[in-house]
Backbone and ligand atoms as CSV (ligand in chain L), in Angstrom:
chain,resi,resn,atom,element,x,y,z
A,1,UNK,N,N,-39.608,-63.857,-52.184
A,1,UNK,CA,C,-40.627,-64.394,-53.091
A,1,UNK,C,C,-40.034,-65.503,-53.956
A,2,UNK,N,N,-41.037,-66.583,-54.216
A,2,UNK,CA,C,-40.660,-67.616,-55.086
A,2,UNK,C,C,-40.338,-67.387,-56.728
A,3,UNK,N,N,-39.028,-68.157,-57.461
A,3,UNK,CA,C,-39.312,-67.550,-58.863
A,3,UNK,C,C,-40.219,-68.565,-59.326
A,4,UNK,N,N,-40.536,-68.344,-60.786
A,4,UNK,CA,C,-41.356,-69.070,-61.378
A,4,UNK,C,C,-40.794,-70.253,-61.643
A,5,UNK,N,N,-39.975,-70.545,-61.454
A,5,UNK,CA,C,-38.664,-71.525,-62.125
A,5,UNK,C,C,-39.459,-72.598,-60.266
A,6,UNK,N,N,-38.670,-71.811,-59.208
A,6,UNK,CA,C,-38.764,-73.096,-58.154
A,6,UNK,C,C,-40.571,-73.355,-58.584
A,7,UNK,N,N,-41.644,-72.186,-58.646
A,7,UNK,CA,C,-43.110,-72.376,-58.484
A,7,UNK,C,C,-43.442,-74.170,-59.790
A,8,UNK,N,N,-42.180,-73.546,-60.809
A,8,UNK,CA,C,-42.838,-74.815,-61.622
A,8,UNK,C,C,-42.095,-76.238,-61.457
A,9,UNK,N,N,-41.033,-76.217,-60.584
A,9,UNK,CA,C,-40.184,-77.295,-59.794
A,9,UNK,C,C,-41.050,-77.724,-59.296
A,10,UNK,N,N,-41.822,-77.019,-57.918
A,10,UNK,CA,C,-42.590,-77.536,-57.295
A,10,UNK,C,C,-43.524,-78.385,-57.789
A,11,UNK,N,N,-43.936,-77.649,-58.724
A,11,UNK,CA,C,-45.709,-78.468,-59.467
A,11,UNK,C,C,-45.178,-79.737,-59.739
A,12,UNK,N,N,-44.173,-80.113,-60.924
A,12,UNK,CA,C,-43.464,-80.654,-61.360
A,12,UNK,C,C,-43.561,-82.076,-60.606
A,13,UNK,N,N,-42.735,-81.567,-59.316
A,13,UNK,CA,C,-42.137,-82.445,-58.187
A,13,UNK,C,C,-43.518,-83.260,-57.409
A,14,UNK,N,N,-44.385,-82.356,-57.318
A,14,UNK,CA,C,-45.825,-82.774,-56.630
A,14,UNK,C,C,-46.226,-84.004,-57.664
A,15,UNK,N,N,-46.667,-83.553,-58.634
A,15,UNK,CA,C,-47.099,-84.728,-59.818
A,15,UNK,C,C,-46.263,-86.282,-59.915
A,16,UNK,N,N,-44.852,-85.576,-59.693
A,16,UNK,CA,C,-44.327,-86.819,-59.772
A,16,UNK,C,C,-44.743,-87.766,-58.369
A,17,UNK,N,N,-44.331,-87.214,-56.837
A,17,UNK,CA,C,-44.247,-87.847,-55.921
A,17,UNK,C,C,-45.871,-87.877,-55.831
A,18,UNK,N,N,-47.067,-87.359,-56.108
A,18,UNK,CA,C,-48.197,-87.986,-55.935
A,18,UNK,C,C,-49.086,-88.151,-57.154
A,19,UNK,N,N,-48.719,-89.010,-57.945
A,19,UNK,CA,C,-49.000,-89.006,-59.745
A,19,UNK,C,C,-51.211,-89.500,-59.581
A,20,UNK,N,N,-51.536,-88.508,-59.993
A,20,UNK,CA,C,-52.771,-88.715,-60.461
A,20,UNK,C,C,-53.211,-89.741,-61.371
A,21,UNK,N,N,-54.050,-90.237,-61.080
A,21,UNK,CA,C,-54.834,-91.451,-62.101
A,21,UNK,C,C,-53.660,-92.496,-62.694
A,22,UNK,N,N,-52.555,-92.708,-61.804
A,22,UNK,CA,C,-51.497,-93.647,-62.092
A,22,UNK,C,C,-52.081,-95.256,-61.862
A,23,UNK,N,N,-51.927,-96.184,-62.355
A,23,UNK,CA,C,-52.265,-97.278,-61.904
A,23,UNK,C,C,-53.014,-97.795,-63.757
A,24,UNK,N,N,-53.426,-99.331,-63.590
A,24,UNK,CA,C,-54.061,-99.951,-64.760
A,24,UNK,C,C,-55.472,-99.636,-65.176
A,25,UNK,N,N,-55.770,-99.635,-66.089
A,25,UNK,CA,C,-57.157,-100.060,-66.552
A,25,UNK,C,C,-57.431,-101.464,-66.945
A,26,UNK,N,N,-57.321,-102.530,-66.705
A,26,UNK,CA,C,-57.120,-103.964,-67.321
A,26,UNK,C,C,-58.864,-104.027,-68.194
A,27,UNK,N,N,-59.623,-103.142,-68.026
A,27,UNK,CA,C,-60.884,-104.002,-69.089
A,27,UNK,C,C,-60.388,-102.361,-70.316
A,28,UNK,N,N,-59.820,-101.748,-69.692
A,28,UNK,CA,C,-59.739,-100.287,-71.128
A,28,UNK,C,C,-59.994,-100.607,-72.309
A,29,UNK,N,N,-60.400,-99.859,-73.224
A,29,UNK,CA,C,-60.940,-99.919,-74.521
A,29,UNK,C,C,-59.547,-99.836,-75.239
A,30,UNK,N,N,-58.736,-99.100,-74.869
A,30,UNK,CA,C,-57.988,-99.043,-75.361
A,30,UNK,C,C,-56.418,-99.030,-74.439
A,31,UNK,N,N,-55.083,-99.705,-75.085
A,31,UNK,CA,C,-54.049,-99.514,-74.320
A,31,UNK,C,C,-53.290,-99.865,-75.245
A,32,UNK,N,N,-52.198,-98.832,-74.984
A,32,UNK,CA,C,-50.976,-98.436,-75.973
A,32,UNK,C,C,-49.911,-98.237,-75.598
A,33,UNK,N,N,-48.321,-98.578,-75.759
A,33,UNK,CA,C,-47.572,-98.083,-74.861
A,33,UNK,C,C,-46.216,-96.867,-75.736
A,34,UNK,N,N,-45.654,-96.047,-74.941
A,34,UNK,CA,C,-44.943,-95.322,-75.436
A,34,UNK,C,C,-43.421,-95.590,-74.384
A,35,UNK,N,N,-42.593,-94.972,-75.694
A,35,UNK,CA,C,-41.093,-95.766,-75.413
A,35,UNK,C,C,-40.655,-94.524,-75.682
A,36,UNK,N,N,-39.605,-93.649,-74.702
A,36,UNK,CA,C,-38.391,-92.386,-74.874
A,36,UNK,C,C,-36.977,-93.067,-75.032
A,37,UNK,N,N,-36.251,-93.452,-76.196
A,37,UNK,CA,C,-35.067,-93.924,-75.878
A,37,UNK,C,C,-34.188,-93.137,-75.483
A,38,UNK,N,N,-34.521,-91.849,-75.449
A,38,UNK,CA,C,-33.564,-90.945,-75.210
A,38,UNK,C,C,-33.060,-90.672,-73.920
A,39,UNK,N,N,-34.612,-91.070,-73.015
A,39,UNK,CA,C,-34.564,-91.358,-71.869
A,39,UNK,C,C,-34.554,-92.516,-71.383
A,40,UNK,N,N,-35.021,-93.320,-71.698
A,40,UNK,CA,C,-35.367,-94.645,-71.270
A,40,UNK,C,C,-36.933,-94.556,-70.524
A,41,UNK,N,N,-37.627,-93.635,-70.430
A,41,UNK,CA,C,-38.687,-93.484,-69.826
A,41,UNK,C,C,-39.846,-94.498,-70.920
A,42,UNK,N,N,-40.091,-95.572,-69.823
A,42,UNK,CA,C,-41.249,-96.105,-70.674
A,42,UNK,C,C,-43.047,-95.910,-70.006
A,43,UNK,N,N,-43.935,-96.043,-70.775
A,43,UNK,CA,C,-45.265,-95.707,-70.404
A,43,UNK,C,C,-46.375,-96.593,-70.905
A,44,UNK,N,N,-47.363,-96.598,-70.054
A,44,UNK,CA,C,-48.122,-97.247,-70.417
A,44,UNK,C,C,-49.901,-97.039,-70.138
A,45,UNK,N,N,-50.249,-96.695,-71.153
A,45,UNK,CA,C,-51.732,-95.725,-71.335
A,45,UNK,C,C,-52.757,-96.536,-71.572
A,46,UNK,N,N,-53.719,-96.044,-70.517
A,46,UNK,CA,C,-54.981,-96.574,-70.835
A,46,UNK,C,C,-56.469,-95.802,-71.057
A,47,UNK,N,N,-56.948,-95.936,-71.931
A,47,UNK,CA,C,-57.759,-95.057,-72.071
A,47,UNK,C,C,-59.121,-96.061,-72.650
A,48,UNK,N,N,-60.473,-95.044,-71.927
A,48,UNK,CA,C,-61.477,-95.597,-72.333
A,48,UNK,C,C,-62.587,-94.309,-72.031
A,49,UNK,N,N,-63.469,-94.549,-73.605
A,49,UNK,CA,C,-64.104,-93.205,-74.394
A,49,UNK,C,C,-65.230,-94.054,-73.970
A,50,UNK,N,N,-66.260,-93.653,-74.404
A,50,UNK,CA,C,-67.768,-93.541,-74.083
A,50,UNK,C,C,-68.232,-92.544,-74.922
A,51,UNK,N,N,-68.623,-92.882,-75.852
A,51,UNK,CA,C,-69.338,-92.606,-76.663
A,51,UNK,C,C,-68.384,-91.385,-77.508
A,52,UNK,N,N,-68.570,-90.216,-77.431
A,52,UNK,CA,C,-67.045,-89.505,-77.758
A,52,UNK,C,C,-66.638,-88.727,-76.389
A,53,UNK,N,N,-66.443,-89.364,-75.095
A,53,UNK,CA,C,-66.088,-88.669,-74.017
A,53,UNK,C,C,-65.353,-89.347,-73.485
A,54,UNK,N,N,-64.176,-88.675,-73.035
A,54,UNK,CA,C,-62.457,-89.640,-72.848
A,54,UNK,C,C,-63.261,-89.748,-71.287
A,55,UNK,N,N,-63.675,-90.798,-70.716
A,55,UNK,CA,C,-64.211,-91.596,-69.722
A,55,UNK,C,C,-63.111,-91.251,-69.006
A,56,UNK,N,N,-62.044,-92.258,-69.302
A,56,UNK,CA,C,-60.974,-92.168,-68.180
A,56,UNK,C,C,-59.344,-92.237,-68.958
A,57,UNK,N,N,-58.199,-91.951,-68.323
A,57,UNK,CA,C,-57.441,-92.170,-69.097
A,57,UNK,C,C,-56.396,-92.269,-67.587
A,58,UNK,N,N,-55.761,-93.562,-67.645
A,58,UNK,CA,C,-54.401,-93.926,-66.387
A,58,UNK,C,C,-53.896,-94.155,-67.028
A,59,UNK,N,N,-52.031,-94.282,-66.290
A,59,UNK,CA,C,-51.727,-94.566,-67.182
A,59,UNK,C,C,-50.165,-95.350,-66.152
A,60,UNK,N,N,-49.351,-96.273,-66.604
A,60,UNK,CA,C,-48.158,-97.103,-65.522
A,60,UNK,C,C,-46.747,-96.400,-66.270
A,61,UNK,N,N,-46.023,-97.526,-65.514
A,61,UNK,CA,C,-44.913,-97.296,-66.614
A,61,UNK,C,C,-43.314,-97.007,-65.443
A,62,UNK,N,N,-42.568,-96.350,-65.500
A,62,UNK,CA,C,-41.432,-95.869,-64.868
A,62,UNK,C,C,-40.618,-94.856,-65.822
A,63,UNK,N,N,-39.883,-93.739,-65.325
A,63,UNK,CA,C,-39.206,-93.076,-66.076
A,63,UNK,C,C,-39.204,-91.509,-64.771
A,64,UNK,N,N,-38.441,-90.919,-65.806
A,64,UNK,CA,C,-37.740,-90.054,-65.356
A,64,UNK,C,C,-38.812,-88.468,-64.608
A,65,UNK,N,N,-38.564,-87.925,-63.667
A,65,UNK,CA,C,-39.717,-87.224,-62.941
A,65,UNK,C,C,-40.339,-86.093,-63.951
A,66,UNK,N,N,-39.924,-86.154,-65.553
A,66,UNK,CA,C,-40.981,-84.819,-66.466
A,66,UNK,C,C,-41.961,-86.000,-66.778
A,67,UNK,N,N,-41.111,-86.969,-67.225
A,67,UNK,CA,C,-41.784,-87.913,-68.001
A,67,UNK,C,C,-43.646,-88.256,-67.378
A,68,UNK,N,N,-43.084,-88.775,-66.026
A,68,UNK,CA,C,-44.180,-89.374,-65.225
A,68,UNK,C,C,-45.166,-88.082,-64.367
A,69,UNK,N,N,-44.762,-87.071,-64.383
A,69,UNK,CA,C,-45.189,-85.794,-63.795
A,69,UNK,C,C,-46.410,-85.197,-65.330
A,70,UNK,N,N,-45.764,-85.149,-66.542
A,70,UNK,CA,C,-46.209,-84.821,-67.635
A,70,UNK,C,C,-47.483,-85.749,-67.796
A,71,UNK,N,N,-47.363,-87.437,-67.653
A,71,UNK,CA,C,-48.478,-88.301,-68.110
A,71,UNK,C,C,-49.534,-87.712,-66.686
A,72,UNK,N,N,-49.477,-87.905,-65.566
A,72,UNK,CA,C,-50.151,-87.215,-64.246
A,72,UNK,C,C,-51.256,-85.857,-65.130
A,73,UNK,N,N,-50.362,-84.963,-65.047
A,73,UNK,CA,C,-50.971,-83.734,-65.623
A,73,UNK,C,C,-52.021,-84.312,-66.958
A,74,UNK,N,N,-51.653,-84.645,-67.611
A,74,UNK,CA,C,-51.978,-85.002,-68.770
A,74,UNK,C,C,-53.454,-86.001,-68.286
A,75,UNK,N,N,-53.362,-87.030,-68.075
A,75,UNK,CA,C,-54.983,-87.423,-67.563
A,75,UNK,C,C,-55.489,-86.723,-67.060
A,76,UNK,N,N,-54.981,-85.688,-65.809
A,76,UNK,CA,C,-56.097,-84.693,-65.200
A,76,UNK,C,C,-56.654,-83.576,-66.045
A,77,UNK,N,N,-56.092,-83.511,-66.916
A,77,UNK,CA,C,-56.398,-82.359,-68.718
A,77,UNK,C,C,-57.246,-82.888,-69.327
A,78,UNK,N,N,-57.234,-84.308,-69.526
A,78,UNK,CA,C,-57.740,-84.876,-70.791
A,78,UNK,C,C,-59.546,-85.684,-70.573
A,79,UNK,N,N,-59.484,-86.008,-68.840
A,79,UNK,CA,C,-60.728,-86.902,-68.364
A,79,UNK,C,C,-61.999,-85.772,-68.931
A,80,UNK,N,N,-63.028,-86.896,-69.139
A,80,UNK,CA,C,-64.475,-85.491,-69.315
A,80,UNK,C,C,-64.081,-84.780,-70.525
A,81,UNK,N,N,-62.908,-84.773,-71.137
A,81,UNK,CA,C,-63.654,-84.196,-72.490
A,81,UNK,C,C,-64.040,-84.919,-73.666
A,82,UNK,N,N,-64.641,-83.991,-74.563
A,82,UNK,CA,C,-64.744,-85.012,-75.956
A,82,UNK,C,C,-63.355,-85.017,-76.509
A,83,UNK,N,N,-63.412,-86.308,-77.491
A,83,UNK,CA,C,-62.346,-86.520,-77.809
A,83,UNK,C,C,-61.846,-85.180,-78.987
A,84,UNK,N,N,-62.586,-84.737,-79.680
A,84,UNK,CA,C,-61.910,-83.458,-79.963
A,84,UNK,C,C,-61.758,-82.541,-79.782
A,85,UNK,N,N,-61.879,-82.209,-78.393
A,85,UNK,CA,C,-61.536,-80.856,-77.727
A,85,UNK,C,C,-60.174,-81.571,-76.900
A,86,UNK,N,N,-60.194,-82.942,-76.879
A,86,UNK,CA,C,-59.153,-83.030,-76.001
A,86,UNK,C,C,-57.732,-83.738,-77.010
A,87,UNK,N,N,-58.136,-83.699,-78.309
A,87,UNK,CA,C,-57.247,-83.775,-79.379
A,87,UNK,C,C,-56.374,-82.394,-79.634
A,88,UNK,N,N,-57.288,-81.216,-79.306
A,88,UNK,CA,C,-57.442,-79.811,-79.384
A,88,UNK,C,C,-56.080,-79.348,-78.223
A,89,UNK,N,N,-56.224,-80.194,-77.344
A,89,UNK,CA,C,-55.845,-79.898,-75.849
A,89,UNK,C,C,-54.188,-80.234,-76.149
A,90,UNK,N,N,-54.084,-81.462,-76.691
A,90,UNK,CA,C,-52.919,-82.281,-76.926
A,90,UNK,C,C,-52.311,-80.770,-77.975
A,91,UNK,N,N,-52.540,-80.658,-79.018
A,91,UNK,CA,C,-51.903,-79.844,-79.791
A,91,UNK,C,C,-51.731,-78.894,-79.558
A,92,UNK,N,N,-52.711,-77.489,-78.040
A,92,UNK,CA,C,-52.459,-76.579,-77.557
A,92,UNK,C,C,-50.972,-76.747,-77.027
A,93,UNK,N,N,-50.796,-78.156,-76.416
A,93,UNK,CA,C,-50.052,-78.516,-75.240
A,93,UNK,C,C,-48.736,-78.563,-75.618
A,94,UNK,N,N,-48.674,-79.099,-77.202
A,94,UNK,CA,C,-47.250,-79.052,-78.150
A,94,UNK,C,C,-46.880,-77.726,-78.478
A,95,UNK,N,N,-47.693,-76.820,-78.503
A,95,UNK,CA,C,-47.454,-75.920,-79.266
A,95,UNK,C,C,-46.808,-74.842,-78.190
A,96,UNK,N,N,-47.032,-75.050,-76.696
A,96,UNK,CA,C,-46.389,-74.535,-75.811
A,96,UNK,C,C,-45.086,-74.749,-75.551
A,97,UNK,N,N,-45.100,-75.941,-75.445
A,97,UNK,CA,C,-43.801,-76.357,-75.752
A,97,UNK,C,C,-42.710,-76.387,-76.605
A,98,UNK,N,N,-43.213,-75.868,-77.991
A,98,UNK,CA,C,-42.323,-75.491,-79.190
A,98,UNK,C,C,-42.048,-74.480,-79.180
A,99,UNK,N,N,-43.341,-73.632,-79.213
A,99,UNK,CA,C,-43.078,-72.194,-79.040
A,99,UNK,C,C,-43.072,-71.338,-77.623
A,100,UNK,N,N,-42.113,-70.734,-77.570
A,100,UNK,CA,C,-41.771,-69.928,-76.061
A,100,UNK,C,C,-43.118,-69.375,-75.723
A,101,UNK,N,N,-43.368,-69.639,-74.362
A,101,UNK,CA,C,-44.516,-68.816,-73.583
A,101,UNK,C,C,-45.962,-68.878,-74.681
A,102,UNK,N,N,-46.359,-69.869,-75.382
A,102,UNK,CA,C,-47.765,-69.891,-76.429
A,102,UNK,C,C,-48.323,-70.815,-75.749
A,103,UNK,N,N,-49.038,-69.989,-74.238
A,103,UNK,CA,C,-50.289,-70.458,-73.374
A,103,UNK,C,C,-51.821,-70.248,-73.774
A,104,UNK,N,N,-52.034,-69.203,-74.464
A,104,UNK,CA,C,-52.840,-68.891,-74.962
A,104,UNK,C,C,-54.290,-70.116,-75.670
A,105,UNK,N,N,-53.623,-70.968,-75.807
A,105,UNK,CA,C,-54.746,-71.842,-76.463
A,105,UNK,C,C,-55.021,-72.527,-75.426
A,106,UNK,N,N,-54.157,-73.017,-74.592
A,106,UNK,CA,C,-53.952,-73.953,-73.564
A,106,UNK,C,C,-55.467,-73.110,-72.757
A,107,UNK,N,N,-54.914,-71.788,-72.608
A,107,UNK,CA,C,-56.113,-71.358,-71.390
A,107,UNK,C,C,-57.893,-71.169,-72.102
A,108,UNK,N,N,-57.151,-70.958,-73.527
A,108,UNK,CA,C,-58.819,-70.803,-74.169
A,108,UNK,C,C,-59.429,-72.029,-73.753
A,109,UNK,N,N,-58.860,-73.375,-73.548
A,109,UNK,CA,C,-59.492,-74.479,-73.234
A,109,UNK,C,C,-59.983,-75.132,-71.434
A,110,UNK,N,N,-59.596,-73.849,-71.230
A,110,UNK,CA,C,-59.619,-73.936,-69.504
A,110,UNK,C,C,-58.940,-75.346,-69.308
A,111,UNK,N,N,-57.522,-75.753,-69.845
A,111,UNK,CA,C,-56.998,-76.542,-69.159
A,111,UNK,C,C,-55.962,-76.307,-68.197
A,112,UNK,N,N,-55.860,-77.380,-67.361
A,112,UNK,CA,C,-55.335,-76.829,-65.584
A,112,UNK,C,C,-53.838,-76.071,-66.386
A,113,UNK,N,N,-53.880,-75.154,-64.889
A,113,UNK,CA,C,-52.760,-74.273,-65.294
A,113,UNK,C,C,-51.448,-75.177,-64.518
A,114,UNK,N,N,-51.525,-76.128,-64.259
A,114,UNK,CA,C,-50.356,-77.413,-63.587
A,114,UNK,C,C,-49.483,-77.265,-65.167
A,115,UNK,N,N,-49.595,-77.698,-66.146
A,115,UNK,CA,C,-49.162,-77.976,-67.481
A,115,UNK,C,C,-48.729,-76.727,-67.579
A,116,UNK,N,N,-48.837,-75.684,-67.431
A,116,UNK,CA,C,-47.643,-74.163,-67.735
A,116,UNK,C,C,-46.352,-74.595,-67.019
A,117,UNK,N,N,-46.339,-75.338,-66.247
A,117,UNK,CA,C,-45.057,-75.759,-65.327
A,117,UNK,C,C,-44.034,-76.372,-65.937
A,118,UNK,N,N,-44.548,-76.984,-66.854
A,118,UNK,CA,C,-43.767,-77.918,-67.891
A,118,UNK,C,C,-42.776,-77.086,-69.294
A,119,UNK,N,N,-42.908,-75.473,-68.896
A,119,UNK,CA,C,-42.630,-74.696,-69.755
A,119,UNK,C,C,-41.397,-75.114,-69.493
A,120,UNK,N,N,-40.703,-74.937,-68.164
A,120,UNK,CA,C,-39.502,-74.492,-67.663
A,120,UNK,C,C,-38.386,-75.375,-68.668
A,121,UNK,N,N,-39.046,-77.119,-68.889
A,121,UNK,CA,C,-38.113,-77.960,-69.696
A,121,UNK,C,C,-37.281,-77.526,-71.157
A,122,UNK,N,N,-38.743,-76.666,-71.136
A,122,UNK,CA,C,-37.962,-76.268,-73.054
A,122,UNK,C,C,-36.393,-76.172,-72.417
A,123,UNK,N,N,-36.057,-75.368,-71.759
A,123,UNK,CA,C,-34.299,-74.975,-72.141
A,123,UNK,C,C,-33.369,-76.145,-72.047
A,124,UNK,N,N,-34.278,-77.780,-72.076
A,124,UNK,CA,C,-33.464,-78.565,-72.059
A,124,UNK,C,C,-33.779,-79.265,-73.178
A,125,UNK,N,N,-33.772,-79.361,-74.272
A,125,UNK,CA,C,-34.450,-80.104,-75.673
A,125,UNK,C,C,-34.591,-81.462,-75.544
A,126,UNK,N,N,-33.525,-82.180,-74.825
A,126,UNK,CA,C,-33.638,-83.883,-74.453
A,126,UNK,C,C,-34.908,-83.764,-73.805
A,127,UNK,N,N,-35.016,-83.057,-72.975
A,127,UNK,CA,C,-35.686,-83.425,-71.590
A,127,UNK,C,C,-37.387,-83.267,-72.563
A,128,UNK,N,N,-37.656,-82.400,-73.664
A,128,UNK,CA,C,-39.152,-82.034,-73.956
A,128,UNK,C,C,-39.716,-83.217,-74.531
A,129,UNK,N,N,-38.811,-84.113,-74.861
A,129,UNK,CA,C,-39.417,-85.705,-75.414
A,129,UNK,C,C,-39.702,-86.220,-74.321
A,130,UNK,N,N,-39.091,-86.134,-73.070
A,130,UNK,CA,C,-39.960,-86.879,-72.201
A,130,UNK,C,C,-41.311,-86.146,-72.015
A,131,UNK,N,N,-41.268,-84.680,-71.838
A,131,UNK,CA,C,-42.429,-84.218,-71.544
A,131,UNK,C,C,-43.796,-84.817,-72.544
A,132,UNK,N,N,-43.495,-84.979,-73.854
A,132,UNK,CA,C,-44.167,-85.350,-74.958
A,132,UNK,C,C,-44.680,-86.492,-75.103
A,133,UNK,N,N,-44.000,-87.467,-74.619
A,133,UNK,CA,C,-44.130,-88.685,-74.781
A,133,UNK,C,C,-45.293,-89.264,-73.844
A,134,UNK,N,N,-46.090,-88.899,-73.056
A,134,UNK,CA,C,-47.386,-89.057,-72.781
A,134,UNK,C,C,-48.716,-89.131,-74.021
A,135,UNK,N,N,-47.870,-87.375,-74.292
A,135,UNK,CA,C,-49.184,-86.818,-75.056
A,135,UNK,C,C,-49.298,-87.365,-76.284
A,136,UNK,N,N,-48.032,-87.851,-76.755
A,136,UNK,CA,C,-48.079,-88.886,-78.422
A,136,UNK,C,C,-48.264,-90.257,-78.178
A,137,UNK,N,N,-48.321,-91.080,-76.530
A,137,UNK,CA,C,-48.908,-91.999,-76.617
A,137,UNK,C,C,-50.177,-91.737,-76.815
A,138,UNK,N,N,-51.063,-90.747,-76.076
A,138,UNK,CA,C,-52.788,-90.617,-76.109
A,138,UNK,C,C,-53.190,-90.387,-77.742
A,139,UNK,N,N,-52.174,-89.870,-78.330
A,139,UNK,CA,C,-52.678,-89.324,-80.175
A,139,UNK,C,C,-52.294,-90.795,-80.658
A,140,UNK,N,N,-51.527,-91.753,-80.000
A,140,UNK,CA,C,-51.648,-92.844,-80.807
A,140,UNK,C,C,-52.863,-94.022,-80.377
A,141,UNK,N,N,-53.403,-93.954,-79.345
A,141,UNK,CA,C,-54.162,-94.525,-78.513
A,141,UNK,C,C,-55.853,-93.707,-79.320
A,142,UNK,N,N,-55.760,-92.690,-79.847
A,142,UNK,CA,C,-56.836,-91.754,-80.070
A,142,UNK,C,C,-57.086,-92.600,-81.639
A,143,UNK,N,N,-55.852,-92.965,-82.461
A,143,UNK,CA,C,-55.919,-93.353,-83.673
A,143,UNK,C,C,-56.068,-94.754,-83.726
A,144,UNK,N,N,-55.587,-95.201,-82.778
A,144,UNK,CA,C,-56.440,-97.180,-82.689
A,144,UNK,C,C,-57.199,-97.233,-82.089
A,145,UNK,N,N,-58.275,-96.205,-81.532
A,145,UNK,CA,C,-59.718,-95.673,-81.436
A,145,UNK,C,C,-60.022,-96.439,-82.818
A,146,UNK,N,N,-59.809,-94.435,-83.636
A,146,UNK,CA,C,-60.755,-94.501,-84.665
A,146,UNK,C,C,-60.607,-95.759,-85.634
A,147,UNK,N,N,-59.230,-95.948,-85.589
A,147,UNK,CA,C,-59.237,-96.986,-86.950
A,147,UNK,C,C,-60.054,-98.261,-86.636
A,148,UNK,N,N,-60.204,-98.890,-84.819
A,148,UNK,CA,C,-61.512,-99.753,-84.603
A,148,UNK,C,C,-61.883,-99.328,-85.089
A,149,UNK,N,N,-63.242,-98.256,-84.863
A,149,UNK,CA,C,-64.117,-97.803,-84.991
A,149,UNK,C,C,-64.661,-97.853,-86.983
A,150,UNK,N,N,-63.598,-97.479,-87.231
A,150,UNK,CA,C,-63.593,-97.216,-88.817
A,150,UNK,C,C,-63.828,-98.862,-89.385
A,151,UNK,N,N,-63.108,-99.732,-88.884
A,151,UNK,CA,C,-63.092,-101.352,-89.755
A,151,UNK,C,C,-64.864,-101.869,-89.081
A,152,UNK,N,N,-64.960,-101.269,-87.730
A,152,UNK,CA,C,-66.582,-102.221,-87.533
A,152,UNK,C,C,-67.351,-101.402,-88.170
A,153,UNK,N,N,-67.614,-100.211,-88.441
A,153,UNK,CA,C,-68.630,-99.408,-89.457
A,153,UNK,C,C,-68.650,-99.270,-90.912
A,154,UNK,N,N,-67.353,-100.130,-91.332
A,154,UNK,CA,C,-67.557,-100.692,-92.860
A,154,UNK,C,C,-67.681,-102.242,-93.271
L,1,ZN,ZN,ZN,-37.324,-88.768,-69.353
């Protein structure tokens, strides 16, 4: 039998060698990029809401296989929701990662169980900034949303 360790290699490894919703948005509402110096993993996010529903979110870039495996997972989590359930999603998603085995919110949100795979990194602390560094480009991409949003409605 497989351990959980190769089961979340695998996932891991899949995301990277066939990365979901990878590629540009060139008309996106929004695009932001995120930088790991720790890794050198750089990224590049595109996201576009509709009304408050994360439409779509791709994203480019190069870096290391959590890094680019993590942004993968991460658009297939985040498409179709509102933006605050999928603000909700982002902070379930940290909080797994900080704290040992705290899936629990993650699943209250029925988000894919691909992202439990990403547990395995904690025992490497370098390595969880790459995992992260998707999800704090989309919270910075979420905040030059609102702050548009905020300067044309005053
Ligand atoms: Zn990395």
């Amino acid at each position: 039998m497989e351990s959980l360790d190769e089961l979340y290699k695998e996932v891991i490894l899949d995301h990277y060698q066939n990365p979901r919703n990878r590629g540009q948005l060139p008309d996106a509402q929004i695009a932001t990029r995120g930088y790991n110096p720790l890794c050198g993993d750089e990224l590049e996010l595109f996201v576009d809401v509709n009304g408050e529903v994360v439409d779509a979110v791709m994203f480019s870039g190069r870096g290391c296989s959590i890094s680019q495996a993590s942004a993968s997972m991460m658009t297939e989590s985040l498409q179709g929701r509102s933006l605050a359930e999928a603000e909700k999603l982002v902070s379930a998603f940290k909080a797994m990662m900080m704290a040992e085995g705290d899936t629990g919110r993650l699943e209250a949100l029925e988000a894919p169980e691909d992202l439990e795979a990403l547990q395995g990194v904690k025992r490497y602390p370098v390595r969880v900034k790459c995992a992260l560094l998707p999800w704090n480009t989309f919270v910075e991409a979420v905040e030059l949303l609102r702050s548009r949003k905020s300067k044309v409605e005053s």
